[in-house]
C-alpha positions as CSV (number, residue, x, y, z in Angstrom):
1,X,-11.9,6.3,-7.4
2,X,-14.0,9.1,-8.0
3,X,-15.1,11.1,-4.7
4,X,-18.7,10.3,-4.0
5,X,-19.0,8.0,-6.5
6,X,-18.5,4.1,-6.6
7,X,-14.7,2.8,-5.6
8,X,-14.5,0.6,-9.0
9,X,-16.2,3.1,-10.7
10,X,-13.8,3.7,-13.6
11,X,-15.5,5.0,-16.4
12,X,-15.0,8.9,-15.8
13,X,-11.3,7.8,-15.6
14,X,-10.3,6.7,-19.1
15,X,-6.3,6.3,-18.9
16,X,-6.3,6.6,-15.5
17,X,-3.2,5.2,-13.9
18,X,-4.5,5.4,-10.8
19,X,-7.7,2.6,-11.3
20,X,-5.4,0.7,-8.7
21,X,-1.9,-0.3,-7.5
22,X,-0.3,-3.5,-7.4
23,X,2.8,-4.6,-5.0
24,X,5.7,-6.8,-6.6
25,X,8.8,-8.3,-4.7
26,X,11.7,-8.0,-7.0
27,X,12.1,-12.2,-7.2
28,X,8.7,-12.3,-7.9
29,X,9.1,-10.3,-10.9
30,X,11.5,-12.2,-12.4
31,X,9.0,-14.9,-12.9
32,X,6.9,-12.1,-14.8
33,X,7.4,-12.1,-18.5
34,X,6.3,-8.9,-19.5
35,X,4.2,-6.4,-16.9
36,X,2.3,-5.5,-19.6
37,X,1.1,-8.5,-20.3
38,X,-0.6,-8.4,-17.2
39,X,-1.1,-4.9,-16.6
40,X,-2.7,-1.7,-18.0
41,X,-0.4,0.4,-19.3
42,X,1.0,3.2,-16.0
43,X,-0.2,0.9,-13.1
44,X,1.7,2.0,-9.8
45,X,3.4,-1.1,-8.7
46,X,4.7,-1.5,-5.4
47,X,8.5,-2.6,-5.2
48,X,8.7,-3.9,-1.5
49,X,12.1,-3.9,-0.2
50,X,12.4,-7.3,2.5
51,X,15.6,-6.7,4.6
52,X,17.6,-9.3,2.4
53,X,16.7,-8.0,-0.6
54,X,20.0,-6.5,-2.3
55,X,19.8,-2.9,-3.4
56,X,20.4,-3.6,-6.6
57,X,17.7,-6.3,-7.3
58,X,15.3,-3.0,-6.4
59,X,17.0,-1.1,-8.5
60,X,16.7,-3.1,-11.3
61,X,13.5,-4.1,-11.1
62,X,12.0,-0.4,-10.7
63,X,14.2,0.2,-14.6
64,X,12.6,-2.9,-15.6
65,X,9.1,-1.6,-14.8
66,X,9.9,1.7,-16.4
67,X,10.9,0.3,-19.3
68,X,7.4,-2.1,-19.4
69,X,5.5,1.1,-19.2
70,X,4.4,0.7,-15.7
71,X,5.0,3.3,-12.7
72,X,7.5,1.8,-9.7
73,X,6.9,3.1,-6.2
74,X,10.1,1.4,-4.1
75,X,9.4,0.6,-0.7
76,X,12.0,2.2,1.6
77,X,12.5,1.0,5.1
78,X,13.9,3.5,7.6
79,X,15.5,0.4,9.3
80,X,17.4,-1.0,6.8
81,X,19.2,2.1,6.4
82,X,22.3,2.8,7.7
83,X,23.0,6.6,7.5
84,X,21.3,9.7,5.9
85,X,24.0,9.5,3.4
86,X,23.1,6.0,2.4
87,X,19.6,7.2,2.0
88,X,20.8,10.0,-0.7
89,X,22.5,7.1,-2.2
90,X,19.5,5.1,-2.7
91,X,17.3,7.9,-4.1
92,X,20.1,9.6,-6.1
93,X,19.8,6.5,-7.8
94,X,16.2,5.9,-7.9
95,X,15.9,9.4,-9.4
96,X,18.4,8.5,-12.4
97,X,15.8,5.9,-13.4
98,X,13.0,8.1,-13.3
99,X,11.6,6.7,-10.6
100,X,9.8,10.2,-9.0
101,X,7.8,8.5,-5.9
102,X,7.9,6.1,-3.0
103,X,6.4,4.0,0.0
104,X,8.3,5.2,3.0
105,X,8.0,2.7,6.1
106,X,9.7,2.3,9.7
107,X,10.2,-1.4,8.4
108,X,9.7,-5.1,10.2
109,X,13.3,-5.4,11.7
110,X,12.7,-4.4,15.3
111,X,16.8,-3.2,15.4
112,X,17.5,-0.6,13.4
113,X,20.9,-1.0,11.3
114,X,22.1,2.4,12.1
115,X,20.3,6.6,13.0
116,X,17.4,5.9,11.1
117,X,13.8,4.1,12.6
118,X,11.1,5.6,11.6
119,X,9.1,7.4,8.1
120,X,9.3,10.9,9.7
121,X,13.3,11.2,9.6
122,X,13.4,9.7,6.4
123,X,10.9,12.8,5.0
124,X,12.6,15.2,7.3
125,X,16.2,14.4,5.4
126,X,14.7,16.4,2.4
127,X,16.4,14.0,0.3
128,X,13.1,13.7,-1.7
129,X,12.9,17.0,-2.6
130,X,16.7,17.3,-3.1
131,X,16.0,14.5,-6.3
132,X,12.9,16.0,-7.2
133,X,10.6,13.1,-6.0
134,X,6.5,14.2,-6.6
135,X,4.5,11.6,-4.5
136,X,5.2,9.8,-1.3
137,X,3.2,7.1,0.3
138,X,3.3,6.6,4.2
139,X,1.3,3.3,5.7
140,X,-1.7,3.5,7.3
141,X,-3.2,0.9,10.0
142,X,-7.0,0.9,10.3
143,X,-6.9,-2.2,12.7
144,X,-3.6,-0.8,14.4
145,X,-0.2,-1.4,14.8
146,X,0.8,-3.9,17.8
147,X,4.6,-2.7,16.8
148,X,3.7,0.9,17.5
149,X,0.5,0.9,20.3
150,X,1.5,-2.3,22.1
151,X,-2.1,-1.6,24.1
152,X,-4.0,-1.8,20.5
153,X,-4.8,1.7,20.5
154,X,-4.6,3.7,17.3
155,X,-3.4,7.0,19.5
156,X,0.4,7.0,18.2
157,X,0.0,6.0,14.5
158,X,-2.4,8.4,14.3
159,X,-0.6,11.1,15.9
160,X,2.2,10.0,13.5
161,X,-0.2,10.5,10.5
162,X,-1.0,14.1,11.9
163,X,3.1,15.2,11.9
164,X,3.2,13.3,8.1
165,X,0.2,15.8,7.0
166,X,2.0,18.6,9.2
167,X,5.2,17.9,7.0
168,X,2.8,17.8,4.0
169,X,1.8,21.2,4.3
170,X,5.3,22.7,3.7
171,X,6.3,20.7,1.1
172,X,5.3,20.1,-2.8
173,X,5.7,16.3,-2.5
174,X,2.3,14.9,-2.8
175,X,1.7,12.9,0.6
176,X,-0.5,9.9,0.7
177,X,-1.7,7.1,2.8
178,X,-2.1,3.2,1.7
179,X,-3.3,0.9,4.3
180,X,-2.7,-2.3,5.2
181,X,-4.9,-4.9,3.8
182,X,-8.2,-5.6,5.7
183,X,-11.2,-7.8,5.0
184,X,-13.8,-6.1,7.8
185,X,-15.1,-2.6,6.9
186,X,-15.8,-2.1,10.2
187,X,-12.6,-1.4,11.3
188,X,-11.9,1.0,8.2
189,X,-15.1,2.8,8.9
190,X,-14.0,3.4,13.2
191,X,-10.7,4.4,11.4
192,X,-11.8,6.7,8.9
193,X,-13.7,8.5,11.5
194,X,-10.8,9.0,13.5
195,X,-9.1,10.4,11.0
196,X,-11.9,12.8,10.4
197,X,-12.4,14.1,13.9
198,X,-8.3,14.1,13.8
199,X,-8.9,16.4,10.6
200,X,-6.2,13.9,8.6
201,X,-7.7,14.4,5.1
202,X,-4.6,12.4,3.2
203,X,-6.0,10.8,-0.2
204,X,-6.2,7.5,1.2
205,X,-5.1,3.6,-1.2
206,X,-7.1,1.2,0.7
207,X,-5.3,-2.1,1.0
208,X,-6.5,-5.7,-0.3
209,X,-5.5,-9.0,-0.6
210,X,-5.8,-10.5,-3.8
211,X,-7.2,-14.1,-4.2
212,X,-5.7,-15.9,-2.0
213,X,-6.2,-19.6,-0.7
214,X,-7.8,-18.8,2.7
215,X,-5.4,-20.7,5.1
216,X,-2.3,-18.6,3.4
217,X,-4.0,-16.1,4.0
218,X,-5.0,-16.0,7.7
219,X,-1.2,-17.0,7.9
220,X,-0.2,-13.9,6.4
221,X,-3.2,-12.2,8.6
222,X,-1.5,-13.3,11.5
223,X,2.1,-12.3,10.8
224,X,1.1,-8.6,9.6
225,X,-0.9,-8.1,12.8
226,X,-4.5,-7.9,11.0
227,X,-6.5,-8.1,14.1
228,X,-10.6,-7.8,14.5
229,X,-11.2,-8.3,10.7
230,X,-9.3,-11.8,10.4
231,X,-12.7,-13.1,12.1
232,X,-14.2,-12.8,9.0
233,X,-12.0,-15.6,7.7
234,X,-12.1,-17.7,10.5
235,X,-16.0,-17.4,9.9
236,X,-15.2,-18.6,6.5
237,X,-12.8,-21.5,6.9
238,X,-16.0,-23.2,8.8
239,X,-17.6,-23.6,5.6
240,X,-15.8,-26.2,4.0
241,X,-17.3,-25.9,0.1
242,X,-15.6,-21.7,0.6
243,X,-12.2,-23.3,2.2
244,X,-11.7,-25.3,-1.3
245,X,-11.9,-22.0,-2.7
246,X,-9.3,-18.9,-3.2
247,X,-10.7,-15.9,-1.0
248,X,-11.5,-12.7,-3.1
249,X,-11.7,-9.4,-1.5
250,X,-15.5,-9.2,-3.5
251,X,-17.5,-8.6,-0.1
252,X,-15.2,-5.8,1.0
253,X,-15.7,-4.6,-2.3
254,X,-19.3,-4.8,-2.4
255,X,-19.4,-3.4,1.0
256,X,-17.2,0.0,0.3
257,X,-19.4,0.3,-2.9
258,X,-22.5,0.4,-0.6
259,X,-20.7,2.9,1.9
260,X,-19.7,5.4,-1.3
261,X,-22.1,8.0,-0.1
262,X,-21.1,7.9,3.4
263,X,-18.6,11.6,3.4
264,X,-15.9,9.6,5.5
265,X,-14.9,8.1,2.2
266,X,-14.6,10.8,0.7
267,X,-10.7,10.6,0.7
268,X,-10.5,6.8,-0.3
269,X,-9.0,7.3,-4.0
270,X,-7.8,4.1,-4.8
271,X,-7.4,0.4,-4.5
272,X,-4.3,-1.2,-3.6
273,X,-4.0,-4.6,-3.6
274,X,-1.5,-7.4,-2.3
275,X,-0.9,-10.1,-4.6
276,X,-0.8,-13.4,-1.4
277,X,-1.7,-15.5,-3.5
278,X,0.2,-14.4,-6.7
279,X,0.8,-11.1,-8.6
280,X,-1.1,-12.8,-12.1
281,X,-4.0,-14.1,-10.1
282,X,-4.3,-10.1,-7.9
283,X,-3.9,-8.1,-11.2
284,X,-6.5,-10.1,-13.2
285,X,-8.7,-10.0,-10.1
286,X,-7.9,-5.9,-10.1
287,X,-8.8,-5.6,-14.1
288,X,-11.4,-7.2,-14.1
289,X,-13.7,-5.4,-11.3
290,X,-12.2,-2.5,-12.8
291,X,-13.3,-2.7,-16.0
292,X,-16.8,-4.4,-15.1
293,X,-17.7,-3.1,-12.0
């Protein structure tokens, strides 16, 4: 997405990679026959990394997307770590692949498995830099995180993006944010003017759901904490002609397109969007408003 200009906007970036980004679990790619049958050619996909998933499926599937012509981004959850040497382990690896960026996360298991438990130590390590990593992701919550601000606040994940950016600064790796999935702008816009009065000026990956049938999704609502926007689909579910329908992230769409001259978008690059309701359903979806749109 162009700065100042529309968030689908595409046609100034021909060969873009970054039109949007698409997230995979490694058993859901096996059903995949081909990524680029389904996606254009150096689309950042996503690896998320659940706390059963072996290391090895991860592995493998971030070689597999190589090889498809597609750009992996691995998830890696502090939690699930054991030591800093395991961490080395894991990106020494990743590195030999060619995989050069990553998602870092505090991840959902409330106990962590050993030292690590949060994104900050896992940049701190320098391990990225060590294995000449270029870009890494951190999560962003524009409706909060009940895990982090138990009083629905925003104050500590914000003051945790501030000591990312902080990091950022005396580093070369490329530091980004991409957000949790949302279907209220509201809540984005109060967000992203925190973030400017907090003088966090990240490139921002705003986060979708793709289509999705709408009681899946306000289950997965519910279970990722997605607060004040979910009313939007309760609003929705009372029309009975839309519940027969998948739900498409078109009016949040339509809305950020209408808020592209407002400056506190100005750091909203891309889309990122979270295949619910199946990766082949989300990237069509994603290729077809960017190409049209």
């Amino acid at each position: 997405c162009e700065r100042g200009g529309n968030l689908m906007d595409t046609k100034s970036q021909t060969n873009n990679s970054k039109k949007f980004s698409i997230e995979v679990m490694p058993r859901t790619a096996k059903t995949i026959d081909n990524f680029k049958r389904i996606l254009p050619d150096k689309t950042t996909v996503y690896v998320a990394h659940l706390e059963d998933t072996p290391i090895e499926e991860m592995f493998a599937t971030c070689k597999r997307l190589i090889s498809e012509g597609m750009i992996p981004m691995p998830h890696i959850p502090a939690r699930i770590i054991t030591n800093l040497g395991e961490l080395e382990d894991w990106v020494k690896e990743y590195a030999s692949l060619g995989v050069e960026q990553s998602l870092l996360l505090a991840g959902n298991g409330k106990t962590p498995k050993g030292e690590l438990f949060n994104s900050i130590q896992l940049l701190e390590s320098e391990t990225f830099e060590k294995y000449a990593f270029k870009k890494i992701q951190i999560a962003g919550h524009p409706e909060g995180n009940r895990d982090i601000d138990k009083d629905g606040s925003l104050e500590k994940t914000i003051n945790a993006l501030k000591a990312k950016q902080k990091f950022g600064q005396n580093t070369k790796l490329q530091i980004g944010i991409t957000t949790q999935f949302c279907f209220d702008p509201q809540p984005v816009i109060k967000w992203l003017e925190v973030l400017e009065s907090e003088q966090i000026d990240l490139p921002i990956s705003l986060g979708l759901a793709g289509p999705t049938r709408l009681q899946s999704l306000i289950k997965y609502a519910i279970m990722c904490g997605v607060g004040p926007s979910i009313s939007v689909l309760k609003k929705r579910a009372k029309d009975l002609t839309k519940l027969l329908l998948p739900f498409e992230p078109t009016e949040m769409i339509d809305a950020l397109n209408s808020s592209k001259k407002n400056k506190l978008f100005k750091n909203v690059h891309s889309l990122h969007f979270f295949p619910l309701g199946g990766i082949e359903a989300s990237a069509a979806f994603a290729r077809n408003i960017s190409t049209t749109a």
